[in-house]
C-alpha positions in Angstrom: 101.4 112.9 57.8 104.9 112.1 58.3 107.2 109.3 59.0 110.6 109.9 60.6 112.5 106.5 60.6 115.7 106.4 62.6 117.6 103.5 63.9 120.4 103.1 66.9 122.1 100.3 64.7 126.6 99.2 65.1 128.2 97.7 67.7 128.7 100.9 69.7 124.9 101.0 70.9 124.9 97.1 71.7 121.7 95.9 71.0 119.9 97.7 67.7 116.7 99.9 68.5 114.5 101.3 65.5 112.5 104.3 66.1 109.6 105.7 64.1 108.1 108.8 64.7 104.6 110.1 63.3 104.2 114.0 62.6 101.4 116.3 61.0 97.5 116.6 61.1 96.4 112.9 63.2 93.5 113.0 65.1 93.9 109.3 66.1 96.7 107.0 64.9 95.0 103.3 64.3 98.0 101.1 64.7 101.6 101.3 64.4 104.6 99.5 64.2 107.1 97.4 62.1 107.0 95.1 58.7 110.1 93.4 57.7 111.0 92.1 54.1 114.3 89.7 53.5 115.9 89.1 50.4 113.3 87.2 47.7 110.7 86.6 50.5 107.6 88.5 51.3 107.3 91.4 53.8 105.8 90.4 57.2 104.7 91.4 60.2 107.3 92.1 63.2 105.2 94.1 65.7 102.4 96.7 66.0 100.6 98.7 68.5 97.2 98.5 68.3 95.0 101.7 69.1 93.8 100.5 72.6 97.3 99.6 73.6 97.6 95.9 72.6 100.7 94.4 70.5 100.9 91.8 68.0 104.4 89.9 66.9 105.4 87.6 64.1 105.9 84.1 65.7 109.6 84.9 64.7 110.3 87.4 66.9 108.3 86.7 70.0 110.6 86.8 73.1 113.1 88.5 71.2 111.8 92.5 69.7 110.4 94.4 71.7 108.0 97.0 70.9 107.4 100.0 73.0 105.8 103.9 72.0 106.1 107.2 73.5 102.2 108.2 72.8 103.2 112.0 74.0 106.2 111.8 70.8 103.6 109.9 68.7 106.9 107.6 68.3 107.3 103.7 68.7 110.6 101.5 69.1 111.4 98.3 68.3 114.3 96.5 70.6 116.2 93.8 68.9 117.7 91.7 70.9 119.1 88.3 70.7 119.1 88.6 66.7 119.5 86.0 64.4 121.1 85.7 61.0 117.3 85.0 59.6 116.5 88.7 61.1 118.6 90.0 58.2 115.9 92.1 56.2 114.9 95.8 55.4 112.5 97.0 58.5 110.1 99.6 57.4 107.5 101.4 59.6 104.1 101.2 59.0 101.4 103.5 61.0 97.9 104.0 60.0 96.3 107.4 61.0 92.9 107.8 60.3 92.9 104.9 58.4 95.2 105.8 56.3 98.0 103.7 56.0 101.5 105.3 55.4 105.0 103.4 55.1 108.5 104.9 55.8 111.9 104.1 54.3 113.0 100.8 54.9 116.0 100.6 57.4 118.4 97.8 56.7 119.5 95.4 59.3 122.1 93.2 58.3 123.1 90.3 61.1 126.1 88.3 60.9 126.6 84.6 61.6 
């Protein structure tokens, strides 16, 4: 299984979208989506599909990231909109297939004041 983490991210594509796409042998993918770690604090949840299609977002974000999937790319996206200073962190993927979880690379979001 592999990870492909990509991100729409500068001024030129207005608000930042993250993309993650899954790749190799999955016979089901479990849940998917984003974790978020900021400088000397803890990673945490941002958003994940569950299997049966529901989501789940940190109280930080709600009303604000959106996360959506392509289930025919195996891919999910995270919309950022309306970001904060305090979104500033290192966003990394997380999907477990099979139960199996895997991480990709972290994708840094830096948001000015």
């Amino acid at each position: 299984v592999q990870l492909q983490a990509s991100g729409r991210l500068g001024a030129a594509w207005g608000s930042p979208r993250l993309s993650c796409a899954v790749s190799g042998s999955i016979f089901s993918i479990n849940r998917m989506g984003w974790y978020r770690q900021a400088p000397g604090k803890q990673r945490e949840l941002v958003a994940v599909f569950w299997s049966g299609g529901s989501t789940t977002y940190g109280d930080s974000v709600k009303g604000r990231l959106t996360i959506s999937r392509d289930n025919a790319k195996n891919t999910a996206y995270l919309q950022m909109n309306s970001l904060k200073p305090e979104d500033t962190a290192v966003y990394y993927c997380n999907v477990i297939v099979d139960y199996t979880s895997y991480w990709g690379q972290g994708t840094l979001v830096t948001v000015s004041s």
